[in-house]
C-alpha positions as CSV (number, residue, x, y, z in Angstrom):
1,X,4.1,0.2,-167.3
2,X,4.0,0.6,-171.3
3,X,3.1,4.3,-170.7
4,X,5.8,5.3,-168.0
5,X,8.4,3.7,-170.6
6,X,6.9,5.6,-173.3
7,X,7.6,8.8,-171.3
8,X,10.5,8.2,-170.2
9,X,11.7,7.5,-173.8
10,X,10.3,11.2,-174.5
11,X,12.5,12.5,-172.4
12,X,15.7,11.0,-173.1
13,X,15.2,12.0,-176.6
14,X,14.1,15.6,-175.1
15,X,17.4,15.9,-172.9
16,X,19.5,14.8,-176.1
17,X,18.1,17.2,-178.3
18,X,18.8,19.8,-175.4
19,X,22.4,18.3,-175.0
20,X,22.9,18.8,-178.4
21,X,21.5,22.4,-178.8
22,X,24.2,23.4,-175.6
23,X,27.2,21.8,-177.2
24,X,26.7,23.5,-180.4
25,X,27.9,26.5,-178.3
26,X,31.8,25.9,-178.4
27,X,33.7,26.6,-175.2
28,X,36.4,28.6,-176.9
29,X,36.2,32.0,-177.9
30,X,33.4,32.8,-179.7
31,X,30.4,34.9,-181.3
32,X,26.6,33.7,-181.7
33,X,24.6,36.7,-183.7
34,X,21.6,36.3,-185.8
35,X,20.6,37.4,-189.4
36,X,17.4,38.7,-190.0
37,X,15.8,39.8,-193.1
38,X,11.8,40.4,-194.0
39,X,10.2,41.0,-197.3
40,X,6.5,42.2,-198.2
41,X,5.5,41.5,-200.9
42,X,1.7,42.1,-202.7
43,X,0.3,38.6,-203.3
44,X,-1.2,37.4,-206.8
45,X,-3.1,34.7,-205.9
46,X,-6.1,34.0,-203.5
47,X,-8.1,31.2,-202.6
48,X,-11.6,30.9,-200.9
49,X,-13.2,28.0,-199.4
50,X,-17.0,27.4,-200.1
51,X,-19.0,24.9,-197.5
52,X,-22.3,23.3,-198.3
53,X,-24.3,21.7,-195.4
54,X,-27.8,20.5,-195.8
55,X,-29.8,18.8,-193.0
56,X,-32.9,16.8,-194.0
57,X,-34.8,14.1,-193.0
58,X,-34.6,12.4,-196.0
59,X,-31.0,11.4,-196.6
60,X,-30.9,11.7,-200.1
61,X,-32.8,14.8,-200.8
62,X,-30.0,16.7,-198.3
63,X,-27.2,14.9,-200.4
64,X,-28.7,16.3,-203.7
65,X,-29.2,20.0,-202.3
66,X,-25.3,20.0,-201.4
67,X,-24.2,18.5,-204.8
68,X,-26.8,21.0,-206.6
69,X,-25.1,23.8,-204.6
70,X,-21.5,22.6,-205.7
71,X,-22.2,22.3,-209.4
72,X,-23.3,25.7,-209.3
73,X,-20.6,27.0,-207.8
74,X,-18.1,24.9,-210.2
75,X,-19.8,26.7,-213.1
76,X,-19.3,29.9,-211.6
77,X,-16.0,29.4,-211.0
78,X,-15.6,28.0,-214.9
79,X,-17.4,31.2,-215.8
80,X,-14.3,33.0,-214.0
81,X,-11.7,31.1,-215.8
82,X,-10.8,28.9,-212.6
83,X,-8.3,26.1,-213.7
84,X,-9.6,23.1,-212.7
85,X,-6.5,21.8,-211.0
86,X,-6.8,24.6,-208.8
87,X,-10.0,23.4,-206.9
88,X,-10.2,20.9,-204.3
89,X,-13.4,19.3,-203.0
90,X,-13.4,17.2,-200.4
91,X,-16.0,13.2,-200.5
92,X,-19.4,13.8,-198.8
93,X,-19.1,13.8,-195.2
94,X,-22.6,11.7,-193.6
95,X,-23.6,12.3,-190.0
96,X,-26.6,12.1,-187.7
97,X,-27.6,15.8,-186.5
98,X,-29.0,16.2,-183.3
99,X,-30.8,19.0,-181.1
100,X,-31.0,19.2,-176.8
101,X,-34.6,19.5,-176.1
102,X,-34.5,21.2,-172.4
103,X,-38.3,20.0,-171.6
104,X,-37.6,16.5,-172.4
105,X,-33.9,16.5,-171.2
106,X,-32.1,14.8,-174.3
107,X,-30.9,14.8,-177.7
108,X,-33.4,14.4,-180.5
109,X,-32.8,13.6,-183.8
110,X,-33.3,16.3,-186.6
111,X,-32.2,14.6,-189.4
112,X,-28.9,13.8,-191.7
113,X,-26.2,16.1,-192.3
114,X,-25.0,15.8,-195.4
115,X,-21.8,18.8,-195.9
116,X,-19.0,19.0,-198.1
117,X,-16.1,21.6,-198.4
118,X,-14.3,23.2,-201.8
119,X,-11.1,24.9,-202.2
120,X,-10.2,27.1,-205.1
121,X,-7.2,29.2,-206.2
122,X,-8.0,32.2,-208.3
123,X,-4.9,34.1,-210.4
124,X,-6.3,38.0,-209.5
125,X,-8.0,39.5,-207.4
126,X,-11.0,40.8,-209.8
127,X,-11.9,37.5,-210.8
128,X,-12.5,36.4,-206.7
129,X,-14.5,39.5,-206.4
130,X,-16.7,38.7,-209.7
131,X,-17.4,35.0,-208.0
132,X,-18.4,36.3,-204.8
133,X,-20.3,38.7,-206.5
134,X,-22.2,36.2,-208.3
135,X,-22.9,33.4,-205.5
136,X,-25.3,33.6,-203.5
137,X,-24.9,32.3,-199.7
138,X,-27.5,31.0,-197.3
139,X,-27.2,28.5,-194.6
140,X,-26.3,25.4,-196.7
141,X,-24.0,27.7,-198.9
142,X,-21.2,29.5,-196.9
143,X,-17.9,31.2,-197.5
144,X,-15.4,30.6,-194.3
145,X,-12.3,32.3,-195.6
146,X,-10.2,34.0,-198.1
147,X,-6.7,33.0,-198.0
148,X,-3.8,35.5,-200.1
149,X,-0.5,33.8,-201.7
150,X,2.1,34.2,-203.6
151,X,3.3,32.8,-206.8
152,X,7.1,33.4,-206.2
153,X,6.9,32.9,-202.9
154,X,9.6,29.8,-203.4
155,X,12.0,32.5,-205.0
156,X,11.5,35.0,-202.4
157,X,11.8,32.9,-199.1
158,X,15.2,31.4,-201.1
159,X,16.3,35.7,-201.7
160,X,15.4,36.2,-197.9
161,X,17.9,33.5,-196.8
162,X,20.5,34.6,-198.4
163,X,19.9,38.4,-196.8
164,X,19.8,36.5,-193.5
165,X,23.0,34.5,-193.7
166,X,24.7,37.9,-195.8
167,X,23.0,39.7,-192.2
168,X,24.7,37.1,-190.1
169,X,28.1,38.1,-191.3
170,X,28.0,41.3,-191.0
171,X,26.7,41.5,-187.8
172,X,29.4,39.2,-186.4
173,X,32.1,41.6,-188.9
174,X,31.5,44.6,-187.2
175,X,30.9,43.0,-183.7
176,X,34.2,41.9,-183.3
177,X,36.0,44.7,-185.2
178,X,34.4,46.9,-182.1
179,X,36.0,44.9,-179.5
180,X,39.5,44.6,-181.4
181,X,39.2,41.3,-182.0
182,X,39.2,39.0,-186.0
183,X,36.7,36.8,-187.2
184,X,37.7,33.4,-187.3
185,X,36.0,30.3,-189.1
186,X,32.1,29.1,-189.0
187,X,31.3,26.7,-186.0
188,X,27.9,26.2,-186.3
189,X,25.0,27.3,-188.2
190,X,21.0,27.1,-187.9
191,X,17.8,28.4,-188.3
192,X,16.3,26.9,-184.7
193,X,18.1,29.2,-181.6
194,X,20.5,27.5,-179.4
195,X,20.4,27.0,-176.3
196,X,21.6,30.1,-174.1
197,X,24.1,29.1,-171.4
198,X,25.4,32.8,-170.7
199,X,23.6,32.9,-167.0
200,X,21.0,34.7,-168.6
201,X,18.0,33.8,-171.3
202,X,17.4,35.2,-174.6
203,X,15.0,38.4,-174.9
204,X,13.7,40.5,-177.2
205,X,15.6,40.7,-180.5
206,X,16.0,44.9,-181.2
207,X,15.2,45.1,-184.4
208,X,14.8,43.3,-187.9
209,X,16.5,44.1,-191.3
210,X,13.3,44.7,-193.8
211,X,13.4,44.4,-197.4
212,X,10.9,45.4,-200.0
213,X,10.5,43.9,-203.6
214,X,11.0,46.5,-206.1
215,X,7.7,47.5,-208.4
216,X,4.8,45.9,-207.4
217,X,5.9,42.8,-205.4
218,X,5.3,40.6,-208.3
219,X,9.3,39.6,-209.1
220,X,12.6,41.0,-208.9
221,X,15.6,41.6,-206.2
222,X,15.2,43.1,-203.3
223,X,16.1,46.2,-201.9
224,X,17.3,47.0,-198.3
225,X,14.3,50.0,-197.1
226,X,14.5,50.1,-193.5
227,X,15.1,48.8,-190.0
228,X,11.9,48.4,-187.7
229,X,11.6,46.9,-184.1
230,X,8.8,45.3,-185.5
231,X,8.7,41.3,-186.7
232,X,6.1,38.7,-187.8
233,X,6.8,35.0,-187.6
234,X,5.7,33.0,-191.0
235,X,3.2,34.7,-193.7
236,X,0.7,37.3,-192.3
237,X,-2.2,38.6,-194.7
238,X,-2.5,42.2,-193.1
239,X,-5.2,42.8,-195.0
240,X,-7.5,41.6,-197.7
241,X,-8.1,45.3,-198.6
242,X,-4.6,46.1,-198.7
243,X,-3.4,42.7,-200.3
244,X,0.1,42.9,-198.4
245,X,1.6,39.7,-197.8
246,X,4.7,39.9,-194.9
247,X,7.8,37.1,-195.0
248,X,10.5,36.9,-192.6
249,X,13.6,34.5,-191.9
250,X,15.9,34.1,-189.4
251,X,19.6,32.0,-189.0
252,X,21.6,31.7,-185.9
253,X,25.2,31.2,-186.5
254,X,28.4,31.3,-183.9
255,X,32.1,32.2,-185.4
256,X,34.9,31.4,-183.6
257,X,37.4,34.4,-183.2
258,X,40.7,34.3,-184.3
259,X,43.5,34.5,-182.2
């Protein structure tokens, strides 16, 4: 009984949040458009995540191989000038390991897993290549990942909203000057799309307005290049090699015409 009123409280608060996405679409005469604007940018900070594992019999002699391995990796990354508020390591995680044996038909025990993870931020690319130059992996020392960012990546997303809402008007300008008719006042304005009650459903966007930080991506305005059919949702690395970081943000708005 207690789950079928849980659902059905799900889906009230589903059909209000519906309700409310169709009656932000006014019933007089209006124009919904979007504004789009996209940035890439070439990121100045990377981080790497380092996993040690060990698997022993003896508890204690896998929990001192994995703290040996991180201490030597913490003085590597001292060695490459790593700020210590930029790495994370996680508390020992403890656990029974385990192997199927086929002739016997069950699990048997191996020994304890002993693993723990680290996290660290480096400021330039030469300095991540020096460390993972200088460690040395095996299977209780592994690197999962190398993540790119962004220092002023709070400045540009704040720049690529205001393209998108500056987009928005424009779009809806020169829409209704085609069909003879004046821009009125704002309805309604968001960054999540309404809900389409034209007797048809939304497709494929045409195209999205890109922008390019001038120089090398590390600060500055930005500067209208191009329009491309092509879009990316959130932050995409493209490539490690390349070191290009791609940004994008969208705003829905409707403006009522003016009579």
């Amino acid at each position: 009984m207690i789950g079928k009123a849980v659902v059905l409280a799900a889906a009230i608060l589903l059909s209000a949040d519906a309700a409310a996405q169709v009656n932000a679409i006014p019933q007089a005469r209006h124009i919904l458009v979007y504004g789009d604007a996209q940035a890439r940018a070439i990121p100045d900070r990377f981080k790497i995540t380092v996993n040690f594992e060990s698997v022993d019999l003896d508890a204690d002699a896998a929990r001192r191989r994995v703290e040996s391995n991180l201490q030597g990796v913490l003085q590597q990354l001292d060695r490459q000038g790593v700020d210590p508020s930029d790495i994370v390591a996680t508390s020992l995680r403890i656990d029974a390991r385990e192997r199927y044996d086929e002739k016997k038909d069950e699990d048997v025990f191996v020994g304890t897993e002993v693993s723990r993870s680290l996290t660290a931020r480096f400021d330039d690319k030469p300095s991540l290549e020096r460390f993972i130059a200088a460690i040395r992996t095996s299977r209780e020392l592994t690197v999962s990942n190398v993540q790119t960012e962004l220092s002023s990546e709070p400045e540009l997303r704040r720049a690529l909203r205001g393209k998108a809402i500056e987009s928005s008007r424009e779009k809806a300008e020169t829409i209704a000057k085609a069909y003879g008719a004046r821009l009125g006042g704002l309805y309604s304005v968001s960054d999540v799309a309404p809900q389409f009650q034209y007797g048809i459903r939304e497709g494929n966007w045409p195209s999205t307005y890109e922008w390019r930080m001038r120089g090398d991506g590390g600060g500055g305005e930005l500067d209208s290049i191009a329009v491309t059919g092509a879009r990316t949702r959130g932050v995409v690395a493209e490539s490690f090699q390349t070191g290009y970081v791609t940004f994008d943000d969208k705003i829905y708005a409707v403006f009522l015409l003016a009579d």
